[in-house]
N, C-alpha and C positions, 0 to 999 in steps of 0.2 A: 726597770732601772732607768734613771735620765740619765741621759745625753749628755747631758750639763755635769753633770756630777760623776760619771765616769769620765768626761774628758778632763775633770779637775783630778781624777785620782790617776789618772794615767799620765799630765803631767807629774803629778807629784814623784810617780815611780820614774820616770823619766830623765826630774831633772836633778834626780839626787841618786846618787850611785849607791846609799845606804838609806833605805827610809823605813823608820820604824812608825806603823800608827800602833798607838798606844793609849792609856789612858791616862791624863795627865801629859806631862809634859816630861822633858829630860831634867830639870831641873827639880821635879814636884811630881815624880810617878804620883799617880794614885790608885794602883793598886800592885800586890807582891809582885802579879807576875813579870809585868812592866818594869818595875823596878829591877827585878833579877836580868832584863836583856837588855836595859841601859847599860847598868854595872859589867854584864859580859861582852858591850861593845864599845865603854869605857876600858875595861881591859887589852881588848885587841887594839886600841889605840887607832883606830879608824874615824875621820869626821863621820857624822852622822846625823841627818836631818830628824824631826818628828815631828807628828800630825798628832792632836788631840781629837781622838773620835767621841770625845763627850764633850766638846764644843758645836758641834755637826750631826745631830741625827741622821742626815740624808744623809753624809759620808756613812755613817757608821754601820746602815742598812745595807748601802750597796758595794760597801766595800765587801761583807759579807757574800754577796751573790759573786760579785769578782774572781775572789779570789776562793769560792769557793771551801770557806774555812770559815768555820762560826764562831772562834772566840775572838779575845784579844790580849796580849800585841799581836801584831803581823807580821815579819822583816821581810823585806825586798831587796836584793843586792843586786846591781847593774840589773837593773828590771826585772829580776826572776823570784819568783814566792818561794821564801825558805820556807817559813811557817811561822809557829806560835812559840813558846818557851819553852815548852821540851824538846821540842825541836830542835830549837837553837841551843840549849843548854847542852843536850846530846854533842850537835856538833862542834860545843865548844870544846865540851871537851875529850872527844876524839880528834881534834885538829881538823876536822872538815871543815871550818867555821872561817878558819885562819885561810885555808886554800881558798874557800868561795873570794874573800876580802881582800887575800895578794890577788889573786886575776883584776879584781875590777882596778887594782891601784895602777895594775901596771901598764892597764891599758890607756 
């Protein structure tokens, strides 16, 4: 894993209190799954950053080894790896989704 490019993804979770990497873009998911955890954090009404990791091979490598989860999207809220789209989906909707998203607002 470089240096370089974990320090770029460790910014990224850093300086964004919501960051999703995804494929595509928030504007232009390009694929379902991405799509369905834009729309679920369009929902909660939370700003939220996104990374295209098919812009970036080397992101999309080592973000993999990072965070230890091998697909994609990713979420990260106040620094911490929720996971991928069931994941998220799960939590949306059982409300755990909601609690991760008030703590980081309110802090």
């Amino acid at each position: 894993m470089s240096d370089d490019t974990r320090s770029r993804i460790e910014d990224l979770i850093r300086n964004n209190a919501v960051m999703l990497f995804m494929k595509g873009t928030k504007q232009f998911p390009a694929c379902g799954f991405s799509h369905s955890v834009v729309q679920i954090l369009k929902q909660q009404g939370v700003p939220f950053e996104t990374f295209n990791i098919l812009s970036d091979p080397g992101v999309r490598q080592t973000l993999k080894e990072y965070s230890s989860w091998p697909t994609y999207p990713q979420l990260y809220v106040g620094g911490k790896f929720i996971g991928g789209c069931d994941i998220v989906t799960e939590m949306h909707q059982n409300g755990e989704l909601a609690k991760e998203l008030a703590a980081i607002t309110k802090a």
